[in-house]
N, C-alpha and C positions, 0 to 999 in steps of 0.2 A: 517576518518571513512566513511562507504559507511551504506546506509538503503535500506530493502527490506519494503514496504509498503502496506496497502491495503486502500484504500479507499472508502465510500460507498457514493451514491448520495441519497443528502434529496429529490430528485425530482423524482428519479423511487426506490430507494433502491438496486441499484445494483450496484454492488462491480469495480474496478478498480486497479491490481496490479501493481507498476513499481520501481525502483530502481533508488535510485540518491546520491548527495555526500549533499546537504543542504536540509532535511527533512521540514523544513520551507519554503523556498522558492521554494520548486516544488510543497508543498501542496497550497501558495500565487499564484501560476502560473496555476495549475488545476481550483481556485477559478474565476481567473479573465480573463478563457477562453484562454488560452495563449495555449492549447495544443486541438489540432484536433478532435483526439478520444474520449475527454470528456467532453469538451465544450457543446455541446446541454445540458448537466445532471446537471448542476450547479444549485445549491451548492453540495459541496465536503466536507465530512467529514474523518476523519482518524479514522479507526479504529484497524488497530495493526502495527506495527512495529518491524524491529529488527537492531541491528548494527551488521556489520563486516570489517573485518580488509580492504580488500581486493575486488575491484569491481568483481574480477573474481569469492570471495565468492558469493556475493550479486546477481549477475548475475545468479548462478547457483541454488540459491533459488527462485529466480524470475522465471524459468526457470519452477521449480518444481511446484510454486503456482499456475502460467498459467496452468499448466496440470490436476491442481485439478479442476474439473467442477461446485461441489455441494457445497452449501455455508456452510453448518454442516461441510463437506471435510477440507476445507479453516477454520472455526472456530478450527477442532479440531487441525490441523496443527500448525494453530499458538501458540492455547496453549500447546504441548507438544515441541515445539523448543523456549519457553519461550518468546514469542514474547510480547511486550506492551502492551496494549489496552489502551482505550481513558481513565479510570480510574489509567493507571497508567503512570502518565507521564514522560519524558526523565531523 
């Protein structure tokens, strides 16, 4: 299984999309600075997810979320492609 993700920082409140195959361990690797791009904003929270089969799925939702600019944009996306949230876990 592959995850499209979004992530928010408890430090500025702004959001973080990216896709991977261990949703635990990329969100462990964001926390402990291990990634470029979002290392200064640590801590990293998760705020929605989704599974799919397929990285080329995951890839291309990722693709879509990045295009979305506005955070209402991004909230409502995720809830109509039935995405996670941190109330509802894996």
């Amino acid at each position: 299984m592959y995850y499209v993700y979004i992530i928010e920082s408890l430090k500025n409140n702004s959001y973080y999309i990216g896709q991977t195959d261990n949703l635990n361990k990329r969100i462990e690797r964001h926390n402990k600075g291990r990634n470029l791009s979002t290392k200064a904003y640590i801590p990293w929270e998760l705020k929605w997810w989704n599974e799919y089969e397929t990285r080329s799925e995951a890839l291309a939702i990722e693709k879509k979320l990045k295009g979305i600019k506005k955070r209402e944009g991004l909230k409502s996306f995720a809830e109509k492609n039935n995405f996670r949230g941190v109330a509802q876990p894996g």
